[in-house]
N, C-alpha and C positions, 0 to 999 in steps of 0.2 A: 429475562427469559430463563435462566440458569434455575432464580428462584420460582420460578413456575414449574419449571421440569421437575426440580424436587421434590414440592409440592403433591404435583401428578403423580411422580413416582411414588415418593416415600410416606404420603398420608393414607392413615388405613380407613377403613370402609366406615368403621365404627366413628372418627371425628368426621368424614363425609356427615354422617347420618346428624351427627350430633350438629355441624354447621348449619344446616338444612332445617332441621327443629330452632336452632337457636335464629335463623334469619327469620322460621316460620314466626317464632313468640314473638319477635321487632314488631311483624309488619301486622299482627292482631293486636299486641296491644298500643301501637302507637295509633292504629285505625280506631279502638273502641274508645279513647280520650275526644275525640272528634265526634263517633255517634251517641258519646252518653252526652257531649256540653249539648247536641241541639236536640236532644231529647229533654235532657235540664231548661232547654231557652223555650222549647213547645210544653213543655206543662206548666213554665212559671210565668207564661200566658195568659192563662186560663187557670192558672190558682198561685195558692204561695210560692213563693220560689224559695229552691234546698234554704239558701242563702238566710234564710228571715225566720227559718225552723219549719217550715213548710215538707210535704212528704209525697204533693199530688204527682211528682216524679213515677211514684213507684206504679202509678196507673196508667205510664207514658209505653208505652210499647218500643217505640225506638229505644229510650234508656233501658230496657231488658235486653233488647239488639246489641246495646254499647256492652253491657255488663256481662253478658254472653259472652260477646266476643274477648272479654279481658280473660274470663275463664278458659275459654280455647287457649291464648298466650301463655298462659300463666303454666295449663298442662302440659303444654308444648317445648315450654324453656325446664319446667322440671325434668321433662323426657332426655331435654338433650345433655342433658350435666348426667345420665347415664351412659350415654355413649362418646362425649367428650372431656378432654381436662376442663379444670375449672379458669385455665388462664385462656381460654380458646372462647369459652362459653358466658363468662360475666361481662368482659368490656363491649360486646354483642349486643350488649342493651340498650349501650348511648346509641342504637339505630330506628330505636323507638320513638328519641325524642325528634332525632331526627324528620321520620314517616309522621308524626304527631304536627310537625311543625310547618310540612308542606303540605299536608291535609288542611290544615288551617288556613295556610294561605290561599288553596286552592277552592276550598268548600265555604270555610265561614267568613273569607273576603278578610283574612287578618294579616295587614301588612308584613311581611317578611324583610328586616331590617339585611343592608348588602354586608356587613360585617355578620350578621344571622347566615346567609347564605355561605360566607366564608367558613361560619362554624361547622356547618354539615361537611364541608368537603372537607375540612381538618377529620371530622368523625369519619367518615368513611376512608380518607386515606389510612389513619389508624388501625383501622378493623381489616384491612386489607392486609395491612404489612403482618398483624397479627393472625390471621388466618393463614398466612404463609408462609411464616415461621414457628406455628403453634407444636408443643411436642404430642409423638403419637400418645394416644389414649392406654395407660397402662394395662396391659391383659390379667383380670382379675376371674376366678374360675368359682369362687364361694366368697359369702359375706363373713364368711371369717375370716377371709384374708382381709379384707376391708377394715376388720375388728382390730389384728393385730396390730397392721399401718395405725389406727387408731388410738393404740395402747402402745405404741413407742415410746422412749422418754421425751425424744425432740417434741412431740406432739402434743403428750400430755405435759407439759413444760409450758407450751402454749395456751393450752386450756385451762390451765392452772391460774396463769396470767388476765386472761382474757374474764373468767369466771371472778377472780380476786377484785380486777378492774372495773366492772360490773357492777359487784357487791358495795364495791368504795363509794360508785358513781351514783346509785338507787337510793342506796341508806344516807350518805354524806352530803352528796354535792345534789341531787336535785329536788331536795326539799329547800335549800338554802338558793341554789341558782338555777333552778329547771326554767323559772320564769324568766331572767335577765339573759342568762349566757345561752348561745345557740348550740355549740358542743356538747353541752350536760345531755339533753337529748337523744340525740345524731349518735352521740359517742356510743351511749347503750344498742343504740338500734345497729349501729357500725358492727360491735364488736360481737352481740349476740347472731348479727346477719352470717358472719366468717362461719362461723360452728353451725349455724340452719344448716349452710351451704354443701358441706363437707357430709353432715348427715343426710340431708337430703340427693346426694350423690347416693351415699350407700344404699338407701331405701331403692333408690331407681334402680342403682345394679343387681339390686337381689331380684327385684320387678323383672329385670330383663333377662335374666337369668331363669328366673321362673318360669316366665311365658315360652322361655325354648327349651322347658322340659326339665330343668334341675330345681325342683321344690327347694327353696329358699324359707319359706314361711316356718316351715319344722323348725329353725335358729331361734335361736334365745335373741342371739345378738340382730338379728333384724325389727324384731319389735322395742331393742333395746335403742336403734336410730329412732324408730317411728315415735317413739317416746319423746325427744330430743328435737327432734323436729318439730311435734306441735309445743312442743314448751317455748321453745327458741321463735319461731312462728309467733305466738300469741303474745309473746314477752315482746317482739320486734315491732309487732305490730302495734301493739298497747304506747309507746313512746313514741312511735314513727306520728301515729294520730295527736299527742301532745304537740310535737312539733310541729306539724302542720296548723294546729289550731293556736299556736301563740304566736310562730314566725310567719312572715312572710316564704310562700310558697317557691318564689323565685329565688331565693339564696338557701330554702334549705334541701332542693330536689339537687344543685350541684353539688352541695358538699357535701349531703349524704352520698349520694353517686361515688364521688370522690373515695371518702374514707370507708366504704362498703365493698368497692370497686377494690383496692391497695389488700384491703385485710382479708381479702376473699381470696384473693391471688395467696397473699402470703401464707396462710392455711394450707392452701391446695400444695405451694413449694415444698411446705414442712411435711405433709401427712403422707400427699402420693408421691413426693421426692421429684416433680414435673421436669425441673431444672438438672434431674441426674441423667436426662438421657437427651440433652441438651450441648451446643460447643458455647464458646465465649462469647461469638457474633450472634449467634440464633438468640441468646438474653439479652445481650445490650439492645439489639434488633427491636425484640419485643417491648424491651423500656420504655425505649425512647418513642415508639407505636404507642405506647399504652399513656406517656406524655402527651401525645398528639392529639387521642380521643380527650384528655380531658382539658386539653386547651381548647380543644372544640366546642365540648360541652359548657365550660363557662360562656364562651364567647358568645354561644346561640341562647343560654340563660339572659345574658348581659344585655342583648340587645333584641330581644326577643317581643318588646312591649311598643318598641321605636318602628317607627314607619319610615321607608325608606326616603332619605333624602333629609329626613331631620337631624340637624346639628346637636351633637351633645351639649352647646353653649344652651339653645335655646331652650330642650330638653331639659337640661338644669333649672335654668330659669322657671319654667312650668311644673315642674317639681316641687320648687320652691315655693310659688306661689300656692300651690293645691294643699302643704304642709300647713302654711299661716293659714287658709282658711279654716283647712281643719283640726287645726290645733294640735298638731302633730308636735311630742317628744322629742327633740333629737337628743336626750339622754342616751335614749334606746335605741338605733337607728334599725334595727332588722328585726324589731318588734312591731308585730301586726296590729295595729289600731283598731279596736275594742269594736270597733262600728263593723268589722270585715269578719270575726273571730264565730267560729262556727256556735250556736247554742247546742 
């Protein structure tokens, strides 16, 4: 009760707004996962299915419904990382998979394993404890302050790093392991996702700033995010797509989550300083919350495909069996088989 009262009391209007966006993004884009698969299951009906290289998708109306709706999310969760911290507004998303995952059960009849259910309520106790300990949203008046925070040494220290890591990862490591090792991927996506984030904050506060009368657009340094953004954006996305198309979907949607989730917070620590207006309890609080959500998150990946009441023993077994027939690798074990891999 104490941390509720606090909450009430001491949260300001601005992470209100921004909770409210970011619960808004969960529950459209964990809904538009739902109406674009049976949008995808009604066109590949009646023509090729995505799956086979097929495209009669795009003539399915429902799947515009789906695809719409992810655009609504997507606007939604940008909006709120203007009016919230970034440790308030990222971990917010494991409630997607969540709304995603009881859609499915409810609508396309997809068993929900009870250890799956167990992961949801790990995810929502976390979002919980984290939305109650979250720090207020720093009061920023122009995007040059934003710029400065930007141009700190702590930060560009970071970006330095981040940029350097990057460069190593693109030119070195994922021409030699982009295909075997699942990280080489993830990691670009991870590390370029932290600095979207961070820019894509700024862009919004200039946004929101502008719309209540203070022209933001006149700045150098606002089109100097927006630049940043769509680089970071097109770069995240461009490897987010390899990894999807060489690993299996189920081990790389958590541990991107994962390492995009940690390096987004820890950005947001370093640039708006979130944790300086923060006690000891209020971070550890948050920690161990932000442990929670992705204990969650693996757990409901993990068991996500298991119908309830099925035995991991037996599960194995049929696993197993499905691999000998189809002549499955286990060199590679979290490499996608060539028969499932997008054209």
């Amino acid at each position: 009760m104490a941390a509720v009262r606090r909450w009430s009391e001491g949260m300001a209007s601005d992470n209100v707004k921004g909770l409210v966006l970011a619960l808004s993004s969960s529950l459209f884009v964990g809904a538009s996962f739902i109406v674009k698969k049976k949008g995808l299951k009604k066109a590949g009906a009646s023509g090729i299915r995505a799956g086979s290289g097929g495209y009669s998708y795009l003539l399915e109306p429902l799947w515009w419904v789906g695809m719409i709706t992810m655009v609504v999310g997507e606007i939604a969760n940008f909006a709120a990382y203007a009016f919230a911290p970034a440790i308030l507004v990222t971990p917010l998303g494991a409630l997607s998979i969540i709304i995603s995952a009881a859609l499915a059960h409810i609508i396309l009849r997809e068993k929900l394993h009870t250890f799956g259910i167990l992961g949801c309520v790990l995810c929502v106790v976390g979002s919980t404890a984290i939305v109650l300990h979250a720090p207020p949203e720093r009061q920023i008046e122009s995007v040059t302050e934003v710029w400065d925070l930007a141009t700190e040494p702590g930060f560009l220290f970071y970006a330095l790093l981040v940029l350097t890591a990057v460069f190593i990862l693109i030119f070195h490591f994922v021409p030699q392991y982009g295909q075997s090792h699942i990280m080489v991927y993830i990691g670009v996506c991870s590390l370029v996702g932290s600095i979207s984030v961070m820019s894509v904050k700024a862009v919004g506060i200039a946004l929101k700033l502008t719309f209540s009368g203070m022209n933001q657009l006149v700045y150098p340094q606002t089109w100097a995010f927006t630049l940043v953004v769509v680089t970071c954006v097109v770069t995240q996305m461009n490897y987010l797509n390899k990894a999807l198309d060489t690993f299996n979907t189920a081990v790389v949607s958590p541990i991107y989550y994962v390492m995009f989730t940690t390096l987004t917070i820890l950005a947001s620590v370093i640039m708006f300083k979130d944790w300086d207006r923060q006690n000891p309890t209020q971070i550890i609080t948050e920690m161990c919350a932000f442990v929670t959500i992705l204990s969650g998150t693996f757990l409901l990946h993990k068991t996500k495909d298991m119908a309830d009441g099925t035995s991991l023993t037996s599960m194995s077994m049929r696993q197993l069996k499905h691999e000998e027939e189809d002549g499955f690798d286990e060199s590679i074990p979290l490499k996608r088989q060539d028969s499932l891999r997008i054209p």
